[in-house]
N, C-alpha and C positions, 0 to 999 in steps of 0.2 A: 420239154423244158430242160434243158442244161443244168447239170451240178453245180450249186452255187458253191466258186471259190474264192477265197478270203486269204486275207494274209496280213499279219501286224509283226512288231517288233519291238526288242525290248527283252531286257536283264533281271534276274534274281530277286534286283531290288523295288524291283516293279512288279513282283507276281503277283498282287493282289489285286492293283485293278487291270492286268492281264487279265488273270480270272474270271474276271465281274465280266469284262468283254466275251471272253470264250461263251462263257454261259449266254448273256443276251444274245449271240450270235447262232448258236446251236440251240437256245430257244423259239425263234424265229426258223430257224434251216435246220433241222436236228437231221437232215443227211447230208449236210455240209462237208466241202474238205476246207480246213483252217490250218495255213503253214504259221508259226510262230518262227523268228528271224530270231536268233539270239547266241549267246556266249556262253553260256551259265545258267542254266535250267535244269535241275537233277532228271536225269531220262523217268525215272518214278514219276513223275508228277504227268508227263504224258502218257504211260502206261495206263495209270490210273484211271484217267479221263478217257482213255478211249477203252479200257474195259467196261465205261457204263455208257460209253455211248453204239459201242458194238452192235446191240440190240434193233438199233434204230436207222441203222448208217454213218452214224456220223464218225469224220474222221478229223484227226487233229496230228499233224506233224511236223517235225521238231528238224527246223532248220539251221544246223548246228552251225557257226564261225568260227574259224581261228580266233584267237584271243588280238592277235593284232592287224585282224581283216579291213577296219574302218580306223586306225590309226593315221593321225594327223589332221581327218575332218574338221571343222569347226563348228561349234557348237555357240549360238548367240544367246542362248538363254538360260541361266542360272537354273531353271528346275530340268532341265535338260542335259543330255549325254551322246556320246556317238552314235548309241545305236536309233537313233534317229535316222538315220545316212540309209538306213538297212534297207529302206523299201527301192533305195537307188537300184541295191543288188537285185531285185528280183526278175529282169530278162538274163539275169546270166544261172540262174536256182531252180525255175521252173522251166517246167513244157507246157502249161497248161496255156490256154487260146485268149483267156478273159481273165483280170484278177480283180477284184476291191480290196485295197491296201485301207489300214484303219490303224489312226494313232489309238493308241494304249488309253488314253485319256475320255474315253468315248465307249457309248452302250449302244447298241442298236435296238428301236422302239419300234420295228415292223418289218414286214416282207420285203429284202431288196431284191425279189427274183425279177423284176423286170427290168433292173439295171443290165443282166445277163445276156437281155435279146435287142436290147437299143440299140438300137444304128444310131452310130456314134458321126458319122460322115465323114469318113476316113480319116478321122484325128488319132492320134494314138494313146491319147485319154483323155479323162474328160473330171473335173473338178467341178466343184461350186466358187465362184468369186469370191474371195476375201471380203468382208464387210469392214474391215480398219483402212487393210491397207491397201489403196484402190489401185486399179489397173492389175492386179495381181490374184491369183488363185490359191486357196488354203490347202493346200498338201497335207491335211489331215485326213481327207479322205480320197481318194485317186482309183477310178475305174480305170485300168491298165489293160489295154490291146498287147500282149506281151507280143506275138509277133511281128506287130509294127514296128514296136521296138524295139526289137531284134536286129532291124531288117537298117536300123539308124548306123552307121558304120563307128566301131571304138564305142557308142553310148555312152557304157558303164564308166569307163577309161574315164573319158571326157567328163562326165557328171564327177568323180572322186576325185580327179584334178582341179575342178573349179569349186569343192568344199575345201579344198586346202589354202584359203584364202582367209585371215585375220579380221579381214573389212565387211563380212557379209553380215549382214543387219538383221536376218532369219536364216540364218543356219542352212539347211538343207531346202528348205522353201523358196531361198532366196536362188539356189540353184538348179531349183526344176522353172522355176519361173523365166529365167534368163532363160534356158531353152524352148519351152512350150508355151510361154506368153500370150503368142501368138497361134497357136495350131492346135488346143485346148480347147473338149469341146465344155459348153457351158452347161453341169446339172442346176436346176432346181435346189434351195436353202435345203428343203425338208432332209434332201441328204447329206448336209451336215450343216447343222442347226447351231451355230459356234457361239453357245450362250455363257460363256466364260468372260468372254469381253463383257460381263453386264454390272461388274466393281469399275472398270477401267470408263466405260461410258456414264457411270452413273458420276463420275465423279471430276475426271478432265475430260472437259465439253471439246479437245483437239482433237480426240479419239473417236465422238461420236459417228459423223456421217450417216446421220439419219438411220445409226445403228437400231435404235428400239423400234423405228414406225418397220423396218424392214422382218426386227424377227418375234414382232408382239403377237401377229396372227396366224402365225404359223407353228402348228408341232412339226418338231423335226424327224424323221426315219432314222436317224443317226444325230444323238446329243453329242455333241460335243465340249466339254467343258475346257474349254481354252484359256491360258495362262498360267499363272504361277499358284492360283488359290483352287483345289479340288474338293470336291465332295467327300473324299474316304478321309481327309484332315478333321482334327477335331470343329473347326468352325469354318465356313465358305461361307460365299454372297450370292453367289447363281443361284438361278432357277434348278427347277428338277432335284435337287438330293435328295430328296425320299425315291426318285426313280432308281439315282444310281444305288440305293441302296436296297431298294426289291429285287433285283438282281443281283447281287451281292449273295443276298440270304436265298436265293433258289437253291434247293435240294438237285443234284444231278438226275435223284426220280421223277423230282417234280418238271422236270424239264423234260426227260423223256416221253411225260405223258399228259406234256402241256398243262401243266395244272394252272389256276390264274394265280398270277403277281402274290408274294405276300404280302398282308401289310406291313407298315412301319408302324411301331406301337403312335406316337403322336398322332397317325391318321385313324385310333381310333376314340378318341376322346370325346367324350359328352358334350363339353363346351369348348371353347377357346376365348382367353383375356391376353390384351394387349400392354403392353407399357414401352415407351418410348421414353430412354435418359441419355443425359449428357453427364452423369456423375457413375458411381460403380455402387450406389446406396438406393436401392428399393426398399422402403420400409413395408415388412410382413410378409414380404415374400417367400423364404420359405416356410412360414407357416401356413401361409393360404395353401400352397404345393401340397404338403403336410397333411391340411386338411380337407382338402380336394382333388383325391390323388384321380379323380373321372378327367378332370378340367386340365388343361394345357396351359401355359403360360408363357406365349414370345416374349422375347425383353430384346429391343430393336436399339440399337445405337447405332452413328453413323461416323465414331470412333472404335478404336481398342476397348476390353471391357478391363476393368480391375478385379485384383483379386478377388471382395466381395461378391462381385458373383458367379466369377467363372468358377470359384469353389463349391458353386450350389449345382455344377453341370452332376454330378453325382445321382441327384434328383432325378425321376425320369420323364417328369409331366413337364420341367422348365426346360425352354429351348432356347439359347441365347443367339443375335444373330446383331454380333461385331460389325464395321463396316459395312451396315444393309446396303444392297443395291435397288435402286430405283425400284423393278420390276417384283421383286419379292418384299419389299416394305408394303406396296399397292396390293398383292395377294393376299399377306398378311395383315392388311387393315380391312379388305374384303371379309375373309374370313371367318374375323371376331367377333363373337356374342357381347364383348364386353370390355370397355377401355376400363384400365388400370391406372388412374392418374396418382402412381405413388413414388413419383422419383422425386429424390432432392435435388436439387440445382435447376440450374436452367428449365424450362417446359419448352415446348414443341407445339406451339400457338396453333400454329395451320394445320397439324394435322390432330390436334384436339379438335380445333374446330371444323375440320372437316367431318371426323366422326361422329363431334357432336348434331350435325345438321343432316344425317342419317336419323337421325330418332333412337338409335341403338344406347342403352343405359351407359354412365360412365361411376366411376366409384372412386373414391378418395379417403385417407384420412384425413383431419380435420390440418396437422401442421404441414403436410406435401400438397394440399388443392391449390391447382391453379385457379386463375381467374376466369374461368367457367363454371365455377361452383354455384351461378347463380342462374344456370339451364335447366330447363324443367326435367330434363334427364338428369342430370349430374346428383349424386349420392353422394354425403356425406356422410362419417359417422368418425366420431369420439376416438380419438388416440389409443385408447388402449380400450376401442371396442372390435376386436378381434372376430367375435363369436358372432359379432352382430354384418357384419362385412360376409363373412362363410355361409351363413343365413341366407343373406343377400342372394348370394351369387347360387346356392343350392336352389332358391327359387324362382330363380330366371327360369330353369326350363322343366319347372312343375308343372306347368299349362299343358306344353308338347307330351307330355308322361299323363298328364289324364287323357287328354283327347287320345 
């Protein structure tokens, strides 16, 4: 089996979910060689990393730029920069035979050594299809024949020439497609799983293309969170952040010696309560938090939240999720031991009553119930009966504790 080689790109101001990448990557392949493309990366921070991967094999090197190597590219996307352009340069940077090129914005969830030995059928890489934008390939992640490449006359030339264009509608994607459109071989989703489009789909149905029926049944080998909203941000909408974030917190020993994922403190909680608002006023929320610091609490809007409660993110049992998408609202209604029906304004009719036609308890103060207050699960209690709501909720799962 072949030394699996990698290679992303990417600036200073991106070293943290660089990072998070390296790590999933030499988690998975911990004798990997992993080129990083970049301008501005203190030589320290690879020293370091390969002092603790030494042990093991793994190697990590630092593919240095001039400061004006990708100047004049174009760049179509506001969370976006030149060094996007970087993976263009890699037939003219390596020798190596085989590359998987991997945006910064992505962790890898499993073994990609058999990407290594595919017979590609003489393409000179090979992508997963774009799920947006059709006829077109996500150049997020690009299995690269670098000889083939090679072997393309002027390539690199030709590719830097045709980013210095004002009118390209994906940046850099938009000019590996115009080349390889048509001579790209086709991966399987699982290698990049681009569940970032899942705010953009959940919300303008121009976007969809039967985006959800394509990536509901599949984990991906390579998450991708695609767009302008990320996981390491105080708030996102995708699927996965707790993935991207067990990664994140891996110790460099813990990956030498494979240890498992850690958890994210929320995936260890006793219970989990839901609540669903269109206002920024959950009444007793943080007291319930407060007084059940075992229990979780999503707070699901499919707006901005107000200061009221993004001031309680402090808290570490409340998870607030702005702008839910489709796919993680239905997780998190999964989930719940227990709907919270304590928002002012507006209610969320369908997806009370969705819940409530589950058999799963719902709970209320007396002035927020909606009108399912009169469900044989729906719980009431008294406005300023506090003690007796914490009661409640501490005996939901005194059953499970005896048995």
């Amino acid at each position: 089996m072949p030394q699996p080689v990698f290679a992303l790109s990417g600036d200073y101001g991106y070293i943290v979910p660089i990072e998070t990448l390296v790590k999933s990557l030499f988690y998975h392949h911990r004798d990997a060689k992993v080129y990083v493309i970049n301008k501005d990366i203190p030589q320290e921070w690879f020293a370091s990393i390969n002092h603790r991967l030494r042990p093991v094999g793994g190697q990590l090197i630092n593919l240095h730029l001039p400061a004006d190597a990708l100047k004049g590219e174009h760049v179509s996307q506001p969370h976006l920069n030149e060094m996007s352009y970087g993976r263009i340069l890699l037939p003219n940077l390596v020798d190596d035979d085989r590359i998987l090129y991997l945006d910064s914005d992505t962790v890898v969830d499993g073994d990609l050594r058999d990407l290594f030995t595919r017979d590609l059928g003489g393409a000179p890489l090979a992508a997963v299809p774009d799920l947006l934008y059709t006829n077109n390939f996500n150049s997020g992640v690009l299995l690269m024949d670098i000889q083939k490449l090679r072997a393309i006359p002027n390539l690199v030339d030709r590719l830097l020439a045709a980013g210095d264009d004002d009118q390209l509608t994906q940046g850099d994607q938009s000019v590996l497609n115009h080349f390889f459109a048509d001579s790209y071989y086709q991966l399987p989703l699982k290698y990049n799983w681009a569940i970032g489009y899942d705010f953009l789909c959940s919300y303008y149905p121009a976007y969809d293309h039967h985006y959800f029926e394509k990536t509901g049944q599949t984990r991906g080998k390579v998450i991708h969170y695609t767009g302008p909203v990320k996981p390491w941000q105080q708030f996102s909408t995708s699927r996965c952040r707790n993935r991207w974030w067990q990664y994140h917190d891996l110790e460099w020993g813990e990956i030498c010696t494979h240890q498992p994922l850690p958890l994210v403190a929320s995936e260890q909680a006793v219970g989990q309560a839901l609540t669903f608002t269109a206002s920024d006023r959950v009444q007793g929320l943080a007291d319930l938090a407060a007084a059940l610091p075992e229990w979780t609490f999503n707070v699901i809007a499919t707006t901005k939240l107000g200061d009221h409660l993004t001031r309680l993110v402090p808290l570490p049992n409340i998870r607030l999720f702005p702008a839910v998408s489709r796919p993680v609202q239905e997780q998190l209604l999964a989930a719940a031991d227990l709907y919270l029906d304590l928002n002012h304004g507006p209610k969320n009719d369908k997806l009370i009553g969705d819940f409530q036609r589950t058999g799963r308890p719902l709970a209320a103060f007396a002035a927020v119930a909606s009108k399912a207050k009169g469900a044989g699960n729906y719980h009431l209690f008294a406005d300023d009966d506090l003690a007796g709501l914490v009661a409640f909720i501490k005996d939901l799962k005194q059953p499970e504790e005896n048995n």
